[in-house]
C-alpha positions in Angstrom: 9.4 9.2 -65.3 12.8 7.5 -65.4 13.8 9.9 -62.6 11.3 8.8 -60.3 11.8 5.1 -60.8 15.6 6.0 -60.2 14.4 7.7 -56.9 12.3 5.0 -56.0 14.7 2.0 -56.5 17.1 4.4 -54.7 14.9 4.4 -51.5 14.1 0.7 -51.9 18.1 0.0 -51.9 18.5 2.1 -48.9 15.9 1.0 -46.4 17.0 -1.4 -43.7 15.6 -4.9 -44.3 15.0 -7.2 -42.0 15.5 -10.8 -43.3 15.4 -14.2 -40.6 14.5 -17.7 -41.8 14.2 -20.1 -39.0 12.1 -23.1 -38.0 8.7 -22.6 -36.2 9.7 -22.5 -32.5 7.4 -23.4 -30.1 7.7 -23.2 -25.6 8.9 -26.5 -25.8 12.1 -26.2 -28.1 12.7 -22.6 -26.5 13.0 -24.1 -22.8 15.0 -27.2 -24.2 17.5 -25.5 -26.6 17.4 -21.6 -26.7 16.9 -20.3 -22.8 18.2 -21.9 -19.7 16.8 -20.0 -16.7 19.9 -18.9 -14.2 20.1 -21.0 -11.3 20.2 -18.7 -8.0 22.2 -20.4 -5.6 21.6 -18.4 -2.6 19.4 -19.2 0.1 16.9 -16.8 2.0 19.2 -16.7 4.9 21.7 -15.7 3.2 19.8 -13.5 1.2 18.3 -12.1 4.2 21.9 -11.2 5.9 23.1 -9.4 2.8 20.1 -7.0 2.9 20.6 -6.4 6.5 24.8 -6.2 6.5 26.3 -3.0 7.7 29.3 -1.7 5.8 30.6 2.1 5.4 29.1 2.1 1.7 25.8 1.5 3.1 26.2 3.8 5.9 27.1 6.4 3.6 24.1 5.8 1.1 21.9 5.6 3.9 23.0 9.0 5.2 23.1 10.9 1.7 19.5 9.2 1.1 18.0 10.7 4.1 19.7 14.1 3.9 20.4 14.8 -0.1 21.8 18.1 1.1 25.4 16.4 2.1 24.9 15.6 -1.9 25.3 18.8 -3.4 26.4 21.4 -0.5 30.0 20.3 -0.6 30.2 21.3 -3.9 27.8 24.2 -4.0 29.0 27.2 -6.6 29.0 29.6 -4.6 29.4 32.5 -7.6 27.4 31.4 -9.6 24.6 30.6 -7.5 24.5 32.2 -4.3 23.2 35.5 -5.7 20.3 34.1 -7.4 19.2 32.4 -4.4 19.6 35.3 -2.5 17.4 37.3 -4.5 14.6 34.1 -5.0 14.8 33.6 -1.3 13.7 37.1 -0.5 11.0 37.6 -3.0 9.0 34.0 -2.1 9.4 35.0 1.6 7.8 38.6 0.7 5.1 36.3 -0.4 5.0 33.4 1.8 4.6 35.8 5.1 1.0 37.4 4.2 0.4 33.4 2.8 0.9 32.2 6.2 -1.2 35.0 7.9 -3.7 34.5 5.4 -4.0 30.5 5.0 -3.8 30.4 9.1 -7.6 31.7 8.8 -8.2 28.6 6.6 -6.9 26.4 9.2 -8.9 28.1 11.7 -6.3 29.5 13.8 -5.0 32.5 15.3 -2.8 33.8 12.6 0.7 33.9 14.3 0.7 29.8 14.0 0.6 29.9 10.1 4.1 32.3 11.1 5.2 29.1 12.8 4.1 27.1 9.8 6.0 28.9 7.2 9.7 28.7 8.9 10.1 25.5 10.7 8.7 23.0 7.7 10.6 25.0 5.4 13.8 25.1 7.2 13.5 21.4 7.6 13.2 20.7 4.0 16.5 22.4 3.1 17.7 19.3 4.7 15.0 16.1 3.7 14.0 17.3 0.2 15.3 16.6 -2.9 13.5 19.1 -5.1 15.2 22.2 -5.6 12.6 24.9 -6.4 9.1 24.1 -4.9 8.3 26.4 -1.8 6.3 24.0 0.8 4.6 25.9 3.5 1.5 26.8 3.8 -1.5 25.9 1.3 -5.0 26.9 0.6 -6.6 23.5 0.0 -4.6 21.6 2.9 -5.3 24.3 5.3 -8.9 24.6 4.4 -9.0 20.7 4.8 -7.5 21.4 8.2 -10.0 23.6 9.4 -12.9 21.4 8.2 -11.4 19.1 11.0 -10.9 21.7 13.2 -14.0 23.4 13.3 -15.6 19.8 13.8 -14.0 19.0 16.5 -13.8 21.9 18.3 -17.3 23.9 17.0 -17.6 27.6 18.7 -21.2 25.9 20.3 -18.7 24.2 22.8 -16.9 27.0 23.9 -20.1 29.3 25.2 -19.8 30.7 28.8 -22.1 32.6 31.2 -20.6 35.7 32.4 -19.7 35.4 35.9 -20.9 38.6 37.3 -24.7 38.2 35.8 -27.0 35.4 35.3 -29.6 37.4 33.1 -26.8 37.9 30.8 -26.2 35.5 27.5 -24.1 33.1 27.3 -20.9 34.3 25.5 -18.4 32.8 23.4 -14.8 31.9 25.4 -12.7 32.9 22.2 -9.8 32.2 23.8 -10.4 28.7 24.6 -11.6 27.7 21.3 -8.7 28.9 19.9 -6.2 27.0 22.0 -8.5 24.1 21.4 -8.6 24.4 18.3 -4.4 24.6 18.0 -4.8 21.1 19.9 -6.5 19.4 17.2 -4.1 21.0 14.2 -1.3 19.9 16.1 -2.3 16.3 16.9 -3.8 16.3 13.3 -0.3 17.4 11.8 1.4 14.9 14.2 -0.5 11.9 12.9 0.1 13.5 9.1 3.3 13.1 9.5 4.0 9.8 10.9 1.8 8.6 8.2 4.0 10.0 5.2 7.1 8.9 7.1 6.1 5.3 7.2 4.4 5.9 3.8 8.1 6.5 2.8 9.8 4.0 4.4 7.3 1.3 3.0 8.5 2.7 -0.6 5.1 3.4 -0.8 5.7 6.7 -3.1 4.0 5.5 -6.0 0.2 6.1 -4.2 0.5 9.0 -5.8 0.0 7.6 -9.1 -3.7 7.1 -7.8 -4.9 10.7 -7.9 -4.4 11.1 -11.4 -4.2 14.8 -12.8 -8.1 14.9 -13.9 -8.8 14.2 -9.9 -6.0 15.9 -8.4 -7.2 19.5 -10.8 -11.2 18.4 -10.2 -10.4 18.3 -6.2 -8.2 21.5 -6.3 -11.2 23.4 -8.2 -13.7 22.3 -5.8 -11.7 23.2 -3.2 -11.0 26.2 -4.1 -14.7 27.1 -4.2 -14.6 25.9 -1.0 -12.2 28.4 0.1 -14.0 31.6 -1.9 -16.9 30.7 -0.2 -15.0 30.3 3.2 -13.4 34.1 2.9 -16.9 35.6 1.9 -17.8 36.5 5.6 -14.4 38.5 6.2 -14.8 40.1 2.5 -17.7 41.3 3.8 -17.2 42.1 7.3 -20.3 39.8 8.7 -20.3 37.2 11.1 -21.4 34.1 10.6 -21.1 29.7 11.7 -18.2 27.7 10.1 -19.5 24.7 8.6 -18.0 21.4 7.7 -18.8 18.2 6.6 -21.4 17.2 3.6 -22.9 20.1 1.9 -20.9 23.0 4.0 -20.6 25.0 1.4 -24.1 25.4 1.1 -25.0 26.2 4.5 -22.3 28.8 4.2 -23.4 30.6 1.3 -27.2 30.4 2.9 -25.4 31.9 6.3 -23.7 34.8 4.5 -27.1 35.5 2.3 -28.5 35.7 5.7 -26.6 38.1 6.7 -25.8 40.3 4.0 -27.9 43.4 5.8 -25.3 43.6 8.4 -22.4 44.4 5.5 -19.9 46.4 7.0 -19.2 48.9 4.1 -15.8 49.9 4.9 -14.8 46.3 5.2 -16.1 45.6 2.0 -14.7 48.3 0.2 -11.4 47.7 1.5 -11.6 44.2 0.8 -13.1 44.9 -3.0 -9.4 47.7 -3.1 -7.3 44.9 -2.2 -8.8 42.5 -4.8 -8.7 45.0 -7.3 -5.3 45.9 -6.6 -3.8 42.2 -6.7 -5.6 41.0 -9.4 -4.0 44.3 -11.6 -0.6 43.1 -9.9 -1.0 39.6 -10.8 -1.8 40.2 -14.6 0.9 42.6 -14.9 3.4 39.8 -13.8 2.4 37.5 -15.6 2.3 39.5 -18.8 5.6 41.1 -18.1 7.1 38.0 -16.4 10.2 38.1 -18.7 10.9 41.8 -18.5 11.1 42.1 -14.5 13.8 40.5 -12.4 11.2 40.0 -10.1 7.7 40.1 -9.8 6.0 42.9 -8.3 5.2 42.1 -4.5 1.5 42.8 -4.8 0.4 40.7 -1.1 3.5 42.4 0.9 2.3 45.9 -0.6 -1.1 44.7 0.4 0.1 44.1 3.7 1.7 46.6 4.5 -0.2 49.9 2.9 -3.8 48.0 4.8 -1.6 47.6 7.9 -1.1 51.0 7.8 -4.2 52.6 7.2 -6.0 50.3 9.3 -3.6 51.9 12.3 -3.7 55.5 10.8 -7.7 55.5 11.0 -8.4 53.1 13.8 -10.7 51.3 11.4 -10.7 48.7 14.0 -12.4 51.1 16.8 -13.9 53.4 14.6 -15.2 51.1 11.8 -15.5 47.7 13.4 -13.3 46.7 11.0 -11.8 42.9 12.1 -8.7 42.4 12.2 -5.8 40.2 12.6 -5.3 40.9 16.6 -2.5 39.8 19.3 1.0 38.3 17.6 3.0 37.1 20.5 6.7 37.9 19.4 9.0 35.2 19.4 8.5 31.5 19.0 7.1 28.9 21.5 8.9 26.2 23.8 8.3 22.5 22.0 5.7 21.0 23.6 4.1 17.3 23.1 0.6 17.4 21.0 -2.3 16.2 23.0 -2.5 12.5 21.7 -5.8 11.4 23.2 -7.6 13.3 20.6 -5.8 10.6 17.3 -8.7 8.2 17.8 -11.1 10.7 15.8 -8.4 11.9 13.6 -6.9 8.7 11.7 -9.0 9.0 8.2 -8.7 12.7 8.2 -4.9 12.5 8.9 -4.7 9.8 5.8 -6.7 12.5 3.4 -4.6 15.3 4.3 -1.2 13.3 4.0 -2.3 11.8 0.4 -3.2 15.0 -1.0 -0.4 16.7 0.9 2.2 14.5 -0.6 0.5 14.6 -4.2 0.6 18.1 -4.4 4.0 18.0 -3.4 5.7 15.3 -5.7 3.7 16.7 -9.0 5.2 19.9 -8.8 8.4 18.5 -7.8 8.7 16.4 -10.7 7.4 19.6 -13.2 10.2 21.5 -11.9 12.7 18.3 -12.0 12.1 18.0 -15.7 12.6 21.5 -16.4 15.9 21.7 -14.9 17.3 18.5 -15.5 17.3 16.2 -12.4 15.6 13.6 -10.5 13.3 13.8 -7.0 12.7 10.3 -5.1 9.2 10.2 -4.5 10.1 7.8 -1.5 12.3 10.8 -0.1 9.6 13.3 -0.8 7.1 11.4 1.6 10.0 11.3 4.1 10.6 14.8 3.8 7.5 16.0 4.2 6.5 13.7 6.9 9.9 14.9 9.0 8.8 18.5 8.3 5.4 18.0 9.7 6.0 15.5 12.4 9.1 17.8 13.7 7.4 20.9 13.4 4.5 20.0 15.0 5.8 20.0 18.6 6.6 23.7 17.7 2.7 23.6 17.0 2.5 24.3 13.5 -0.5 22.7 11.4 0.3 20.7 8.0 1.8 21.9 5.6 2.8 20.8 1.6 4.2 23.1 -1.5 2.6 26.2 -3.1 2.1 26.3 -6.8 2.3 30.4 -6.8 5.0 30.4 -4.2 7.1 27.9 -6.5 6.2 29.8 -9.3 7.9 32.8 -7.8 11.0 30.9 -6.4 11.8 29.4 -9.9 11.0 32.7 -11.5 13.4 34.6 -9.7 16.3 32.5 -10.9 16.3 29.9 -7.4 19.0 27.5 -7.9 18.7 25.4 -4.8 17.2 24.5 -1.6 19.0 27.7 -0.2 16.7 29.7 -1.6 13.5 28.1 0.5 16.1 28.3 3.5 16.4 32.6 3.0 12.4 32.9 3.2 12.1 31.1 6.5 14.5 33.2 7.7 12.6 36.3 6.3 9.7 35.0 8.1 11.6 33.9 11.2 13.0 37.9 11.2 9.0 38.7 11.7 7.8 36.5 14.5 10.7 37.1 16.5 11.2 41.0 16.1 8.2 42.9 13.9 5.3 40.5 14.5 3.5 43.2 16.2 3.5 45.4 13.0 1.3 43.6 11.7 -1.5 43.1 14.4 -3.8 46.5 12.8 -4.1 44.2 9.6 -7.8 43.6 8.5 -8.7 40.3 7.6 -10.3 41.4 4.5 -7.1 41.9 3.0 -6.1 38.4 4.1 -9.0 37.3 1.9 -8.6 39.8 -0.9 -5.0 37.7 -1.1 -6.1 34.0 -0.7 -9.0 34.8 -3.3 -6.2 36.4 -6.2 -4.2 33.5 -5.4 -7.2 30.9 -6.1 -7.2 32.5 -10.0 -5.0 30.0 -11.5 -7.5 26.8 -9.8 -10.2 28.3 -12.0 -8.4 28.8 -14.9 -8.7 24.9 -14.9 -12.0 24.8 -15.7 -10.7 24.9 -19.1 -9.8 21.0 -18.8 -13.3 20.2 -19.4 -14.0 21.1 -23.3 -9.9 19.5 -23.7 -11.4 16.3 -22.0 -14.1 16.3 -23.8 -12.3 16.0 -27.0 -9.6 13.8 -25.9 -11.1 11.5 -23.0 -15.1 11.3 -21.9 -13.2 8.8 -19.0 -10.9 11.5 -17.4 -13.7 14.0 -17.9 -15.8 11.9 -16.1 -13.2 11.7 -13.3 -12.5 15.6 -13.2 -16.4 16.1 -13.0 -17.0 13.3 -10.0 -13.7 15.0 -8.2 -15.3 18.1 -8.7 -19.1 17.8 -7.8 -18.5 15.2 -5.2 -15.8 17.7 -3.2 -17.6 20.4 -3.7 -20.9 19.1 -2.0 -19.6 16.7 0.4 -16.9 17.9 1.6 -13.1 17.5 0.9 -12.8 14.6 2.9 -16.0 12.5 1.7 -15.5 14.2 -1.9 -11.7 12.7 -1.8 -12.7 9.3 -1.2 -15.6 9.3 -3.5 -13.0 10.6 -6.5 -10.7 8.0 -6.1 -13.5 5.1 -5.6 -14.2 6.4 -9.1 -11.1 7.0 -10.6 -10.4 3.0 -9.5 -13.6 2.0 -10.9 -12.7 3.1 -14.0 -10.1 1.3 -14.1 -12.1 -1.8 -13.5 -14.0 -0.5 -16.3 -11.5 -0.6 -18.8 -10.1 -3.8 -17.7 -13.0 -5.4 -18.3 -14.0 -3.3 -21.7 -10.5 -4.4 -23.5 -10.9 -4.1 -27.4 -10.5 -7.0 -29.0 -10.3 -8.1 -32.8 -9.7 -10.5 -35.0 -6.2 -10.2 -36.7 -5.2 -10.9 -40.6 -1.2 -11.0 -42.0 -0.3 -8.2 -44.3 1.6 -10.4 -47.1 5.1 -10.4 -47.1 5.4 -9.2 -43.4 5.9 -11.4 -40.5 2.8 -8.1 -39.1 -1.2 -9.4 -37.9 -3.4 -6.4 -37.6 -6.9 -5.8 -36.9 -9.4 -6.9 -40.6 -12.0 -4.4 -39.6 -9.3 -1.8 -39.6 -6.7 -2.3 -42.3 -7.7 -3.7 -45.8 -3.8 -5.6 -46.3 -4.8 -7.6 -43.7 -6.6 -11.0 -44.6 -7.2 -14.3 -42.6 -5.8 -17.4 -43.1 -8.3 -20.2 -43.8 -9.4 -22.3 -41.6 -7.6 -19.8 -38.7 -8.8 -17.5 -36.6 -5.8 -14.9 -34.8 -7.9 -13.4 -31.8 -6.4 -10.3 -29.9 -7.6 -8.4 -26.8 -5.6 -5.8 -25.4 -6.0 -6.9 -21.7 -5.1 -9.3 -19.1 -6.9 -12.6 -18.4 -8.2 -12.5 -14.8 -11.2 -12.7 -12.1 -13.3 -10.0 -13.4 -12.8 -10.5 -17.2 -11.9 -13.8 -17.3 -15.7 -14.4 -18.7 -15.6 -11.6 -20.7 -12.5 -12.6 -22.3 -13.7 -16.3 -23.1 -17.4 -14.8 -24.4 -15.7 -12.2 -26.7 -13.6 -15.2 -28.0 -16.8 -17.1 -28.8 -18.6 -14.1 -30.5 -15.5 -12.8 -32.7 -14.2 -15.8 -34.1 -17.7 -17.3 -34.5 -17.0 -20.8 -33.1 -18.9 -21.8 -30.6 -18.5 -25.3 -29.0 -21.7 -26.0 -27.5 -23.1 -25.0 -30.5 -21.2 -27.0 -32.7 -22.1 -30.0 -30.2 -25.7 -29.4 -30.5 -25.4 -29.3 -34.8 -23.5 -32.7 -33.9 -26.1 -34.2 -31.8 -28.4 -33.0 -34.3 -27.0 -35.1 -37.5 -26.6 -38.0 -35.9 -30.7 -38.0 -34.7 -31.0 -37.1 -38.3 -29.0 -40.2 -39.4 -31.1 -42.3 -37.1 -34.3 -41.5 -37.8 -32.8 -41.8 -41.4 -32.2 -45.6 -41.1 -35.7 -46.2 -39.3 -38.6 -46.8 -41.1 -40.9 -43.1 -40.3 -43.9 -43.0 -42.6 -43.6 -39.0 -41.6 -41.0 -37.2 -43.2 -38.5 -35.3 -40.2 -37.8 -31.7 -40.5 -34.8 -30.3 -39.9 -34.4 -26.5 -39.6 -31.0 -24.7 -40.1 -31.3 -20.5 -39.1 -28.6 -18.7 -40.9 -29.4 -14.4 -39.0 -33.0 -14.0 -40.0 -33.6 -16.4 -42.4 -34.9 -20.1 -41.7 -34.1 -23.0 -44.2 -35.7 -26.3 -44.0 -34.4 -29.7 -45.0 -37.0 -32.7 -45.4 -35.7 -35.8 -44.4 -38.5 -38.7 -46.6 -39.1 -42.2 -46.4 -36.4 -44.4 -46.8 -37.9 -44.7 -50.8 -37.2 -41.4 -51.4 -34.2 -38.8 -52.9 -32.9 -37.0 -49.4 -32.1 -33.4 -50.6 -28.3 -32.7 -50.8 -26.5 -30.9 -48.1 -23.8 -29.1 -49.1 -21.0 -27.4 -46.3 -23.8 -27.2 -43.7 -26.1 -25.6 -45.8 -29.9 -26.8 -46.4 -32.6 -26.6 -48.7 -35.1 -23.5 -49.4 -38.0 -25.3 -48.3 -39.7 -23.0 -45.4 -40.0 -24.7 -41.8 -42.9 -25.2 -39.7 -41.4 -24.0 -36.3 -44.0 -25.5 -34.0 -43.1 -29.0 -35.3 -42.5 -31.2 -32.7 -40.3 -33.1 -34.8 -38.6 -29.6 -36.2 -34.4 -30.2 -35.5 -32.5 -26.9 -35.8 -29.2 -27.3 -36.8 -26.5 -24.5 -37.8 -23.6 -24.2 -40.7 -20.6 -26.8 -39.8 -17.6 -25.2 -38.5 -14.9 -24.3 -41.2 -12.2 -23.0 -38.6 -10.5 -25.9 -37.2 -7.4 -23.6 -35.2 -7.3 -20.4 -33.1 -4.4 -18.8 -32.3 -4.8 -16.3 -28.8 -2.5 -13.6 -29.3 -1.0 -12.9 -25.5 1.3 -9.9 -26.8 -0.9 -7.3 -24.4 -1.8 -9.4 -21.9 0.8 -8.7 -18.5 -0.2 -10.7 -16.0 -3.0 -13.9 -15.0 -4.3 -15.8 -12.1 -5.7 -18.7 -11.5 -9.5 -18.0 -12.2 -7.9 -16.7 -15.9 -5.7 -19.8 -15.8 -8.7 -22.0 -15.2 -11.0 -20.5 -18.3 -8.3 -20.8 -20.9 -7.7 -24.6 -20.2 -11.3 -24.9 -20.1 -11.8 -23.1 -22.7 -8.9 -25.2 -24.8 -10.8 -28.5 -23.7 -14.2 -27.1 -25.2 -12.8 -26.8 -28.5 -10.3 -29.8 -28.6 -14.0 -31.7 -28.0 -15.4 -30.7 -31.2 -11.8 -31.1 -33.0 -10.7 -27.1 -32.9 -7.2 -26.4 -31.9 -6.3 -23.5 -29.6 -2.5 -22.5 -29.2 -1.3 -19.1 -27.3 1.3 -17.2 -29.3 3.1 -13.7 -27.9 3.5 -14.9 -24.0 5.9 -12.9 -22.7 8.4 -15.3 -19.9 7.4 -13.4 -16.5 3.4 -14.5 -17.4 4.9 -17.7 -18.9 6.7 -18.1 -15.1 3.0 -17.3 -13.8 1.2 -20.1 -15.6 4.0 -22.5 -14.9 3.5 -21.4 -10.8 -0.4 -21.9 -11.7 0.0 -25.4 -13.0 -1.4 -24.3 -16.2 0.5 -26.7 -18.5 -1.3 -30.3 -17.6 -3.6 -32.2 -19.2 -4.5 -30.6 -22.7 -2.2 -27.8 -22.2 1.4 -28.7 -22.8 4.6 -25.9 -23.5 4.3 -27.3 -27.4 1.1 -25.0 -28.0 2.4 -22.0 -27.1 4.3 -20.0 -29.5 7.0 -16.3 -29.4 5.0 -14.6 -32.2 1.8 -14.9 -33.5 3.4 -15.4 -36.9 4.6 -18.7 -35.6 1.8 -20.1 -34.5 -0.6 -19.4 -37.3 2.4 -21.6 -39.5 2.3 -24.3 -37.0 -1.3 -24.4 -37.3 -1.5 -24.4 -41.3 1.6 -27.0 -41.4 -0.9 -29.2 -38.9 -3.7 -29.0 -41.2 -2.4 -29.6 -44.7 -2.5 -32.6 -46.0 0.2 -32.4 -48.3 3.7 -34.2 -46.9 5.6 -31.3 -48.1 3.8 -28.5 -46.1 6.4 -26.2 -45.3 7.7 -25.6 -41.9 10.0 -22.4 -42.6 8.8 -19.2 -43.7 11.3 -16.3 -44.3 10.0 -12.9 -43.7 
């Protein structure tokens, strides 16, 4: 026993204490005597030439901004990491070339443009980015977002032509055309994509991103990637159907392939159902052997190259009616201007696919940041990205933003730097300009054999919903309106509707703060809530009201009601118990030969007071309270009166609150002038200065407000308040804690 009272004077004597006696310091002695705002002696103008002065410093820091690779190429270790780049660089572009092939169906284009897409972006961002391990490229949700656009403006019921050598002869579908329409609107649509991002990034306006949170941004992906399943169904199966965009696409796809499921091409399907097989074996062994093998196994390029091959070998194509990939021109097209008469229709579709573009982008950057140990500028990133698709788009590629499995791989694989992504363009540039033509026996059902394996990991994140469930019903609710909404509107409707929600929810919060009454723990200078924590006990005569929100337009009602209804003061009903005693004391002094009933309704319980003749004993009224006498309530003489107000200060405890306006402004002072009428005093304790410097730009301290009610720390306040109220001359003013 003596032991542990040794131990426990032992901890007492070595615990840090925290002693301060001061006097009670209110806004008015701080601004006079403690803090003395700087005086800035500049002017705008000469503000205004400083931020615009040229020098060699800012030259330079302009120039290593825009291209971080002069920040770490000069002193690249060649030794140590040149190898492991090497070997990165050619296992993601082993993956990124069937990607390209495949995600170019998505986009609704003749395969050889997602070629383009996957070396000129990715070359570019060796130079722009500042994230050294995600692959950007091609992308399953972005390009399926493309060729929602593309299909809508250029649908295949546009491009039917009679045959010129017969007029009995139906109309027949100008492939052709379509396609190099189609390629129009990608390009113009990637044009537009970029210039967006670029001036997105030149605004500083990175943080957007912040407004897809990750329940919205792993709904949307999900959705989407339903969307592309159910895009690739038709080539798994070999049947030809309508692509579809817009509200409720997916639908009429699935009812389009259900149509047509009789027509099944069976050596389509069963070289399709191989394929999956195959990948989805290849993909499970690498993840559960991931630490074991210096590199994954290529599962897409073996893929590639063993259906390339017996595609050619048994002229599936001829034979078997087998689709396939078709013409690859060999090398790479002249730069050409997009066709810019088509932006009017493509300006809300350009901002959907730039937001999510960039979003993808910067969350994987900063996963992959964190890892390793450094920092991406998410105002660089939007530049980046917007260079790579503005640039690249003359060289008609369509939009492109990072690849989780592709950045998987490159990290995996030991990538060090940027030089890595640099290696798989080349990989890929190798193809288009020499070996493109290998590839043209490919069957398309492989294609979608490899988009649909890649897709696995989006489903996996179906598990967020029973995690939400037990951490957040908010953030589930945005994962499920993401999901749902994308899913049968469309990406583009589905987007917007998500992040109406996600913002609404916010509102929601704002205007649902908790609030609470606070009590001290003895012997601390601490207030916490009196529901929560039995140490803490009110002050009498004090109430310490806290609400863990700002005061503004939409709460500012909310705020000002809650205040009412917790502390239990009411003004206009303490005015009403007011006018009601003094018609009692008047009807006292007169002469009534009827006796006057006054009714005080404490919950469910009425209590009567009789009021008799002059002559006779008036029943006592103690603290507001009344007789037990029951009341007649249809009296027309019946006066209903409630207790008399014991609290005569409240203390508004500002420590949460960040910002205000003027309509939040305006209720407080109205509020203050409420209860100063009926002798309640209201001070404001925890202000930080910036919403101290708002109030003072709002006027707020006039008239019944003044700097002396307003208080650093709660603790202050609620001594100011009892020092106020006591009677005795020797109240104390100084409290050490």
């Amino acid at each position: 026993m003596e032991q542990e009272e040794t131990a426990a004077r032992e901890d007492a004597d070595s615990q840090l204490m925290y002693r301060i006696e001061r006097p009670v310091y209110d806004e008015a002695f701080i601004r006079t005597h403690l803090v003395n705002r700087k005086e800035n002696s500049t002017t705008i103008r000469q503000r205004l030439a400083e931020k615009f002065q040229c020098s060699s410093k800012k030259a330079k820091a302009a120039a290593l901004s825009l291209l971080p690779i002069l920040t770490w190429l000069p002193s690249y270790p060649v030794k140590q990491y040149l190898l492991s780049d090497v070997v990165s660089g050619l296992s993601t572009g082993v993956v990124q070339l069937p990607q390209g092939l495949a995600y170019a169906m998505l986009a609704a284009v003749p395969p050889v443009y997602g070629l383009y897409s996957s070396f000129y972006p990715v070359l570019l961002y060796t130079f722009f980015g500042t994230s050294r391990h995600i692959s950007v490229g091609t992308f399953a949700v972005i390009s399926l977002m493309i060729g929602g656009v593309v299909v809508r403006e250029a649908p295949d019921s546009m491009f039917y032509v009679l045959p010129a050598n017969g007029t009995n002869m139906s109309a027949v579908l100008d492939v052709e055309a379509r396609d190099a329409r189609r390629v129009q609107v990608a390009v113009v649509l990637t044009t537009l994509v970029g210039i967006i991002q670029i001036v997105f990034g030149l605004l500083r306006f990175g943080f957007v991103a912040i407004y897809l949170t990750e329940p919205l941004v792993r709904g949307f992906t999900t959705a989407a990637a339903f969307h592309v399943v159910i895009s690739q169904l038709k080539y798994l199966l070999g049947v030809e159907t309508q692509r579809f965009s817009g509200p409720l696409s997916a639908v009429y796809s699935v009812k389009a392939v259900l149509s047509k499921i009789t027509t099944t091409n069976v050596t389509t399907l069963l070289l399709g159902l191989s394929c999956l097989v195959f990948l989805y074996v290849i993909k499970h062994l690498n993840e559960r052997y991931k630490k074991k093998l210096p590199i994954p196994i290529p599962g897409e390029i073996i893929v590639v190259i063993v259906s390339t091959g017996v595609s050619y070998g048994l002229s599936l194509s001829d034979d078997y009616s087998v689709a396939i990939v078709g013409k690859i021109p060999t090398g790479l097209l002249p730069p050409a201007a997009p066709l810019f008469s088509l932006l009017p229709s493509l300006v809300t579709d350009s901002f959907a696919v730039a937001i999510v573009g960039f979003s993808m982008g910067i969350s994987l950057a900063k996963i992959f940041a964190l890892k390793h140990g450094y920092s991406v500028d998410g105002n660089q990133e939007l530049i980046a990205l917007g260079l790579c698709n503005f640039i690249s788009s003359f060289f008609q590629t369509f939009a492109i933003t990072c690849s989780m499995s592709r950045s998987l791989v490159q990290e995996s694989t030991g990538g060090k730097t940027q030089i890595a992504g640099l290696l798989a363009s080349l990989m890929v540039l190798l193809v288009v300009v020499a070996i493109g033509f290998v590839f043209q026996p490919l069957p398309q059902t492989a294609l979608a054999a490899i988009i649909m394996v890649n897709l696995l990991g989006m489903f996996k994140q179906f598990r967020d919903i029973p995690s939400l469930w037990r951490t957040s019903k908010i953030e589930l609710a945005i994962w499920l309106v993401a999901y749902v909404a994308s899913l049968l509107l469309g990406l583009d409707y589905g987007l917007l509707v998500a992040i109406s929600f996600a913002i609404l929810t916010v509102i929601y919060r704002t205007q649902s703060p908790k609030s609470s009454i606070l009590g001290h723990v003895s012997s601390t200078g601490l207030y916490y809530d009196v529901d929560d924590y039995e140490e803490a006990a009110e002050y009498e005569g004090i109430k310490v009201f806290h609400s863990n929100s700002s005061i503004y337009f939409a709460n500012s009602d909310l705020y000002v009601n809650t205040l009412k209804e917790k502390t239990g003061v009411n003004p206009v009903h303490i005015q009403a118990v007011r006018k009601a005693q003094k018609k009692l004391k008047e009807k006292t002094n007169s002469n009534h030969s009827s006796p006057l009933k006054v009714c005080a309704k404490y919950k469910d319980e009425a209590v009567t007071h009789e009021v008799l003749p002059q002559n006779h004993m008036v029943e006592e009224q103690r603290n507001g309270q009344l007789g037990d006498r029951h009341c007649d309530l249809n009296s027309e003489e019946a006066v209903f009166l409630e207790p008399l107000n014991a609290v005569h200060s409240i203390v508004l405890d500002w420590t949460s609150a960040s910002f205000i306006d003027s309509v939040g402004a305006k209720a407080i002072k109205q509020v203050m002038k409420e209860y100063a009428a009926v002798d309640v005093r209201v001070v404001i304790a925890g202000c930080n200065r910036h919403l101290l410097s708002e109030l003072d730009s709002l006027q707020f301290f006039t008239g019944n407000a003044t700097t002396d009610m307003v208080f650093p720390t709660v603790h202050d306040a609620v001594l100011y308040c009892q020092h106020l109220h006591s009677c005795s001359p020797a109240a104390p003013t100084n409290e050490t804690v």
